[in-house]
DOVEXMAR-364060 format. One line per 10 residues: number of its first residue (from 1); their letters; for each residue x negated, y, z negated of C-alpha. Coordinates in steps of 0.05 Angstrom, whole numbers, plus 5000, padded with zeros to 4 digits. Last residue first. Example, Ala and Ser with C-alpha at 12.3 -4.5 7.8 and 13.67 -1.06 7.14 Angstrom:
<recs>
2> sa> 4727 4979 4857 | 4754 4910 4844
</recs>
This chain:
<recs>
361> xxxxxxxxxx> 4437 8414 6412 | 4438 8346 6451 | 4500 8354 6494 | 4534 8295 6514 | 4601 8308 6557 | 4645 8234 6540 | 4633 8178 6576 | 4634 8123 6523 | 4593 8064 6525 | 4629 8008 6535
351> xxxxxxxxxx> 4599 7980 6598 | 4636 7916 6610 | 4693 7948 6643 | 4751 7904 6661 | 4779 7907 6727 | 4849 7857 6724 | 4881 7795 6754 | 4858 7752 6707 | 4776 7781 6700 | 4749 7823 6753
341> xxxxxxxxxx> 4688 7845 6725 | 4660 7925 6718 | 4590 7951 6697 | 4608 8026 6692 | 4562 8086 6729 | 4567 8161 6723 | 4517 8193 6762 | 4499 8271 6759 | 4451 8304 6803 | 4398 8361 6803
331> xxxxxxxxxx> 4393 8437 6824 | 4336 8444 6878 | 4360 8378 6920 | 4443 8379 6889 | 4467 8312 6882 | 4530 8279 6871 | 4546 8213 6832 | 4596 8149 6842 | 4572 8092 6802 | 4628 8032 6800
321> xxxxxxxxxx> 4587 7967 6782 | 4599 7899 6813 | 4619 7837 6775 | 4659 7786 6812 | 4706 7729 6775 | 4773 7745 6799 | 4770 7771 6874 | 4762 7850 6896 | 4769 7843 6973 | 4723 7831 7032
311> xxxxxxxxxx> 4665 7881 7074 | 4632 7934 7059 | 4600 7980 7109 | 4618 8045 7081 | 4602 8016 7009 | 4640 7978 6946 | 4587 7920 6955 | 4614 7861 6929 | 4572 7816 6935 | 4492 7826 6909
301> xxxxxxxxxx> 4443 7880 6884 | 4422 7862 6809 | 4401 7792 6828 | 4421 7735 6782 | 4488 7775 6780 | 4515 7850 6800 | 4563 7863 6858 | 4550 7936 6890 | 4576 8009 6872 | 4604 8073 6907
291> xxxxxxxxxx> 4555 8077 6962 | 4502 8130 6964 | 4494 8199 6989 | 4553 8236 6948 | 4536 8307 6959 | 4569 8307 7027 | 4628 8297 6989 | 4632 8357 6950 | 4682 8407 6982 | 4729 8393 6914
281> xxxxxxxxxx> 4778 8352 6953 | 4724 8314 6999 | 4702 8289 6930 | 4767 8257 6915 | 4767 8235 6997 | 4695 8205 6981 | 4728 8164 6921 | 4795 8140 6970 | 4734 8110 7013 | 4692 8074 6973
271> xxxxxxxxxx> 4748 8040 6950 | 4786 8028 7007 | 4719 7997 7034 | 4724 7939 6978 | 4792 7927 7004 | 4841 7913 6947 | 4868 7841 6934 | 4860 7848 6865 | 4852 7915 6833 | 4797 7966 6828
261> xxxxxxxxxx> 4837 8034 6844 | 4840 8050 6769 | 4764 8049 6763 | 4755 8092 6823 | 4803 8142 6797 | 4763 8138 6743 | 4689 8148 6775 | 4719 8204 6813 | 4739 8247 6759 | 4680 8230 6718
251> xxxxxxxxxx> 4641 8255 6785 | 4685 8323 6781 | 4674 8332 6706 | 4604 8331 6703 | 4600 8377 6769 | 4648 8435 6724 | 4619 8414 6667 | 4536 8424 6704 | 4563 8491 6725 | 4589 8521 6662
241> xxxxxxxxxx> 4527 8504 6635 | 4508 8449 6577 | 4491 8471 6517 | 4424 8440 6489 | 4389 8381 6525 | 4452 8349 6570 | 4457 8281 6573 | 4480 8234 6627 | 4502 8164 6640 | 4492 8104 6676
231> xxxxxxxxxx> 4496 8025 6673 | 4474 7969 6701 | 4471 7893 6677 | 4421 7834 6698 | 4427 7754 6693 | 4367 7710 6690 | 4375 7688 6606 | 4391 7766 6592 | 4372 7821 6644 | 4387 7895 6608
221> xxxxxxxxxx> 4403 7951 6649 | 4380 8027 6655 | 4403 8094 6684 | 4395 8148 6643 | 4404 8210 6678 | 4373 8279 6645 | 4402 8344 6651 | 4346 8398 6626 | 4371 8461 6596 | 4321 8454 6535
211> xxxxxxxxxx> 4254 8419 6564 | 4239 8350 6579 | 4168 8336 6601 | 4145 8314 6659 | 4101 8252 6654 | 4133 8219 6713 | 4193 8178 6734 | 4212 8134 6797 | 4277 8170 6814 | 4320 8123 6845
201> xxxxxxxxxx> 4378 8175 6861 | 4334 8237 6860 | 4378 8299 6848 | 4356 8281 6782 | 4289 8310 6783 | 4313 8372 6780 | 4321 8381 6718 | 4316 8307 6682 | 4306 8232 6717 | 4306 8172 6670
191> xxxxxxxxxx> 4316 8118 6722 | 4294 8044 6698 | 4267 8010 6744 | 4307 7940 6748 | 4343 7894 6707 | 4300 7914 6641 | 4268 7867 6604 | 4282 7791 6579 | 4331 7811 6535 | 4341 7793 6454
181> xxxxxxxxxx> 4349 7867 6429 | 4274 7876 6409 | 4266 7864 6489 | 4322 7916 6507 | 4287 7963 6457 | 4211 7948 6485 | 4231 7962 6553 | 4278 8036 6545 | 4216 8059 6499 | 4184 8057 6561
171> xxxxxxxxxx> 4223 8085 6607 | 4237 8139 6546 | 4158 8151 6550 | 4157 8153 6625 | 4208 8214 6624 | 4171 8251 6573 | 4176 8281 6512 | 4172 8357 6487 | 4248 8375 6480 | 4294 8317 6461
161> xxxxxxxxxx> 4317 8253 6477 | 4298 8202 6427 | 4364 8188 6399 | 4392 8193 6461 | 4352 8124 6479 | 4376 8090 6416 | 4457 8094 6434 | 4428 8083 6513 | 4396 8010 6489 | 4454 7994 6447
151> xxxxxxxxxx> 4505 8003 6518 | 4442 7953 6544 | 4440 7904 6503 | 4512 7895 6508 | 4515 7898 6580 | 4470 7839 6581 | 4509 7804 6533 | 4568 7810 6580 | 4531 7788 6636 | 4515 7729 6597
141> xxxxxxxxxx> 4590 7719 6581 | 4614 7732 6644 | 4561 7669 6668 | 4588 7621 6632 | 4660 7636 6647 | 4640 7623 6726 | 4617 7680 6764 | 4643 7690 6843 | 4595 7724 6879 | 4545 7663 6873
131> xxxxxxxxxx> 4582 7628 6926 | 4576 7677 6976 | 4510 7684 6964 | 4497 7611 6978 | 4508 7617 7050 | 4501 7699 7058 | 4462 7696 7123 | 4434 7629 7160 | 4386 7625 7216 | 4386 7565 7262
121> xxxxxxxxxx> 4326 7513 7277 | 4335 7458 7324 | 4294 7404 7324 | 4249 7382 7372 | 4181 7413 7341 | 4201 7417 7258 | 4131 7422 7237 | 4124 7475 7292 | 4173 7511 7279 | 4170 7503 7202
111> xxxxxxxxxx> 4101 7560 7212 | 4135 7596 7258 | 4183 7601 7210 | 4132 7615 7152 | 4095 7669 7191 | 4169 7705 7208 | 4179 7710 7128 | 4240 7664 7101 | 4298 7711 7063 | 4341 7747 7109
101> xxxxxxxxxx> 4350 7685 7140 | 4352 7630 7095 | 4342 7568 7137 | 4394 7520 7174 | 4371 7458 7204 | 4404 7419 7266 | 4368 7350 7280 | 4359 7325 7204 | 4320 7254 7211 | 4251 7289 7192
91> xxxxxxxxxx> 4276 7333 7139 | 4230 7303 7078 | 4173 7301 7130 | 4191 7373 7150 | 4196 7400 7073 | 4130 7362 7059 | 4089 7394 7110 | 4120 7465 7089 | 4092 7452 7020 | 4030 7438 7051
81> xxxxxxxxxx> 3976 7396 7006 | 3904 7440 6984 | 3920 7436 6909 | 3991 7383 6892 | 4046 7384 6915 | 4106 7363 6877 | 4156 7337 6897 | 4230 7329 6860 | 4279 7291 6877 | 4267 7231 6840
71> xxxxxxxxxx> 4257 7279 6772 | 4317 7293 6788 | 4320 7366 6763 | 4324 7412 6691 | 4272 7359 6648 | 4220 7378 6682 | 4229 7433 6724 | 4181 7474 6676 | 4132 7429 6668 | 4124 7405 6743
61> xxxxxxxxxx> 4108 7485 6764 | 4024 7465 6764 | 4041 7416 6818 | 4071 7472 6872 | 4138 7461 6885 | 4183 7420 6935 | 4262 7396 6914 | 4300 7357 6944 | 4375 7346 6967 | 4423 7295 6988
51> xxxxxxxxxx> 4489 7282 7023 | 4491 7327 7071 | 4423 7362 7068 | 4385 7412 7026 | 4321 7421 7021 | 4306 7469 6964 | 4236 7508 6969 | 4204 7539 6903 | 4135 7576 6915 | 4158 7631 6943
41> xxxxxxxxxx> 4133 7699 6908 | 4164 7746 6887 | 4123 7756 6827 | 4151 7682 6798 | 4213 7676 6800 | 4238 7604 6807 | 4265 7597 6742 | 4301 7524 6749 | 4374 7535 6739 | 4390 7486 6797
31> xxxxxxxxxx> 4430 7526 6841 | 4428 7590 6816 | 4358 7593 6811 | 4347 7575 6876 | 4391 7624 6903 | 4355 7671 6857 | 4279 7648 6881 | 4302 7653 6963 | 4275 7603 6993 | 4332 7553 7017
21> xxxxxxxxxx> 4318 7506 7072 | 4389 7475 7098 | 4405 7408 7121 | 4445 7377 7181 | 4481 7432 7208 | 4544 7438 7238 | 4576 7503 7195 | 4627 7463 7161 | 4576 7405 7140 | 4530 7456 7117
11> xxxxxxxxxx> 4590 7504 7083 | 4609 7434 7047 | 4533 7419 7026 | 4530 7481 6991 | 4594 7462 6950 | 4567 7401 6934 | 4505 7437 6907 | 4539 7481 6863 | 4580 7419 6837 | 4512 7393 6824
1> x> 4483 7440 6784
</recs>
């Protein structure tokens, strides 16, 4: 924890503040392991200055830092008391004071505004997310777990794909097997999207029924101790058309060559981009409507994102997911997605499941 912290407290000093609010539950998380998710809410605030920092929570939360923080730097507040109140008197000699700022809501600035009347308040983006896009040993091998669940997760998932059940039941099942697995639950909604339904990219699900001739995605992840995964692939529910090889083949295509181009040093951009030229080759690119992939951690969108706005080079120690997919409103879409780290010099994919044409006859 607090070699996370001192590293915080270098981008504060090098940015000219004098302390730093942090909100947001998986920064939080990252930098003290506390759990601070709790239905998106905020009720964990980190004050962070120079040479100290604090932490502010809600009374009923003093069992579960316990034991994880200072228990001399942590306050708790107890029923009818202002977190906010606490923050500022904890801050009072700190002049120049960053704050999350794609995380804090407007009412709770204004709100710190006012506690903080004379001081200058300055909005910070990406301070400790830069920091988590790098993972430690410790945290490859959770991620790895994660991606285990989940390749074992897909295995029992095709198992129950056939004619006459639903897209909501496999969402389902998809829950209780990563949790009789060892997860927590699933990274995210789940997408099990069939026929046409999967020219949706984050397909919620319904009660529709698979039939024979149906494509189905499958795109699930496993979070393990705080960490997520992601993963994708596609069955086919009897013999797949000549059409849906011809597509299948064209994303798996794409989704190697963008595998291969994943080396050190190389633009995150490039990558996106050399995988819309593949598509460009086949007249398919304006199929492909999302970006190429995004870093995966505490949260299961974070750095890297391999997109048209991306920014930075592939590093050692990110995770990020290559998932390039085209989609067809009337006909469906296919997505073929690998969890991927950067590991000595080199892309490794965590996602062993293989990628072979499934056809469930």
């Amino acid at each position: 924890m607090d070699e996370r912290i001192k590293n915080l407290q270098k981008f504060i000093a090098n940015q000219n503040l004098d302390a730093l609010i942090v909100t947001n539950p998986a920064n939080i998380f990252y930098l003290t392991q506390i759990n601070a998710f709790d239905e998106n809410e905020r009720v964990f605030i980190l004050a962070i200055e120079r040479n100290r920092y604090n932490l502010v929570a809600p009374q009923f939360y003093q069992n579960r830092v316990g034991g994880i923080f200072p228990a001399n730097r942590a306050h708790f507040i107890t029923r009818g008391k202002s977190m906010s109140e606490c923050v500022a008197s904890i801050l009072k000699n700190a002049k120049i004071i960053g704050f999350e700022r794609e995380d804090m809501s407007f009412a709770r600035y204004e709100n710190f505004k006012k506690l903080l009347r004379g001081k200058k308040l300055v909005p910070i983006s990406g301070s400790v997310e830069e920091l988590r896009k790098i993972k430690n040993a410790q945290e490859l091998l959770i991620i790895k777990k994660a991606a285990a669940i989940t390749d074992k997760t897909f295995g029992d998932l095709v198992k129950l794909t056939k004619p006459g059940v639903s897209e909501l039941f496999l969402k389902r099942k998809a829950i209780e097997i990563m949790q009789d697995l060892g997860a927590q639950g699933t990274s995210f909604d789940s997408v099990i999207a069939s026929g046409k339904n999967a020219a949706d990219p984050h397909y919620e699900g319904s009660n529709k029924k698979i039939k024979k001739g149906d494509m189905v995605v499958i795109d699930i992840g496993a979070r393990y101790k705080n960490y997520d995964a992601d993963m994708t692939r596609m069955v086919f529910v009897g013999k797949a058309t000549e059409k849906y090889k011809k597509m299948y083949q064209i994303v798996l295509e794409t989704q190697e060559k963008g595998l291969k181009d994943c080396r050190i040093g190389t633009g995150v951009k490039q990558i996106f981009d050399n995988c819309v030229e593949n598509f460009k080759n086949y007249g398919e690119d304006q199929y492909f409507t999302h970006g190429l992939g995004h870093g995966v951690g505490i949260d299961i969108h974070e750095l890297p994102n391999l997109a048209p706005f991306g920014e930075g080079k592939l590093e050692n120690g990110m995770v990020f997911t290559v998932e390039p997919g085209l989609y067809h409103i009337g006909w469906g879409g296919i997505r073929i997605e690998d969890l991927c780290a950067m590991v000595n010099g080199k892309c490794v994919t965590l996602s062993k499941t293989p990628k072979n044409l499934i056809e469930i006859i």
